[in-house]
C-alpha angles and dihedrals in degrees: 000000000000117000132207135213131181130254103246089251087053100057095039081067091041085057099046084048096043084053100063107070088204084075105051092104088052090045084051089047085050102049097043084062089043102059093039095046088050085046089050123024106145090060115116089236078075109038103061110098110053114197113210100193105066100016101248150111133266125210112185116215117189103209132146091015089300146113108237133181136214102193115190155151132226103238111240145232090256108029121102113223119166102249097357121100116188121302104033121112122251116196121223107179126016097181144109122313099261109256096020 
């Protein structure tokens, strides 16, 4: 089964988020998209937006009243990750949904 990690800017913000106990719901909502989309990458839910700069997918999440973003890359055959092999996810960006 692929696994996923964050980029160390990525889980700086899932740490600020995790720390507020406000948004715990929105960490959950988070997590729940995390773990399907590492179980799934290839499906289609997380595969629609597609981010040019860096090359990468979006996947929105509405939680806490808000618009969020996981933003990632499958890791390739060629790419060097620590603790990641091909075909894991590896999160760039857990944030807000630009604009929202």
């Amino acid at each position: 089964m692929p696994d996923y990690a964050f980029s160390p800017a990525a889980l700086a913000r899932y740490e600020e988020l995790e720390a507020d106990p406000q948004l715990w719901p929105v960490v959950d909502r988070l997590d729940d998209v995390i773990e399907r989309l590492a179980a799934t990458p290839g499906a289609a839910e997380f595969r629609r937006h597609r981010w040019q700069s860096p090359p990468a997918f979006a996947v929105g999440v509405r939680a806490g009243g808000a618009d969020w973003m996981v933003l990632w890359e499958q890791v390739g055959e060629h790419e060097a990750y620590e603790n990641l092999r091909a075909g894991d996810v590896h999160v760039l960006y857990v944030g807000l949904w630009p604009g929202s």
